[in-house]
N, C-alpha and C positions, 0 to 999 in steps of 0.2 A: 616390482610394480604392485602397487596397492588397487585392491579394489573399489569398486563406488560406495558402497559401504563403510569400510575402512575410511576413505574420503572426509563420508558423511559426518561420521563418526568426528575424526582430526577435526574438522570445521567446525562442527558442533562445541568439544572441549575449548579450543581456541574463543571462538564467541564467546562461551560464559566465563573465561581467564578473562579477555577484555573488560566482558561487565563489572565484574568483580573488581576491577580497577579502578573503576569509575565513580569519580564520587559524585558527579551531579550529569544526573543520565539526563534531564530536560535540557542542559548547556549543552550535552552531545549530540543529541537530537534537533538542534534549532534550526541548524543549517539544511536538514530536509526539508523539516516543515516549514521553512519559508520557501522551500523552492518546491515544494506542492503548491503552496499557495499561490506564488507565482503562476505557479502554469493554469492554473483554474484563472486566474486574474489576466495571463495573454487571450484567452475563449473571448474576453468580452470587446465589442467591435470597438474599435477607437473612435468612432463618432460620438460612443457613450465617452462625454469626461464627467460627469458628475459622480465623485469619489464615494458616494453611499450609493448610488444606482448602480457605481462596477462594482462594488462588494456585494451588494444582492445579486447579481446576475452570476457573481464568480463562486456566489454560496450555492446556488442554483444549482451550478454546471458541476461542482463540488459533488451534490446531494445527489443526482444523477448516473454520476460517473460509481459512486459507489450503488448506489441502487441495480445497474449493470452490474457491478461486481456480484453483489446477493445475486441477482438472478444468476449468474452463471455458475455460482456456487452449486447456488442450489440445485440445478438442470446437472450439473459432474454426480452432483450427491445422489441422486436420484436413478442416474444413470450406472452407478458403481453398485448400488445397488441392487438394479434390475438383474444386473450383470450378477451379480453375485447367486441373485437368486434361480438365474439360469442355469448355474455351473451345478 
């Protein structure tokens, strides 16, 4: 039995063997980023059909969702910190 470590470690080499493979990492990549795109693009109400006012609204909900993301970065970051300075 390997440990999490050990784990991390295998997953880690494995990943960069994959990338390494890859000759055109944007073509590997498409199929997420369309389907982030997507899901920012389901947020906007179907009453909206004008195809420039769901793409503002889905850029919106887009800018947002990550802007929660910084924040909560930021609030672990801060808090690992405190932490640290407690110890």
């Amino acid at each position: 039995m390997s440990t999490p470590e050990q784990r991390r470690s295998a997953a880690s080499l494995a990943a960069n063997v994959s990338w390494a493979k890859t000759a055109n990492w944007s073509e590997r990549t498409a199929p997420a980023r369309a389907a982030r795109d997507q899901k920012f693009l389901d947020q906007v109400p179907p009453e909206i059909t004008d195809p420039v006012q769901r793409a503002k609204i889905a850029e919106a909900a887009r800018r947002a969702h990550y802007q929660r993301m910084a924040r909560a970065s930021h609030a672990a970051r801060r808090a690992n910190s405190a932490a640290k300075r407690a110890a």
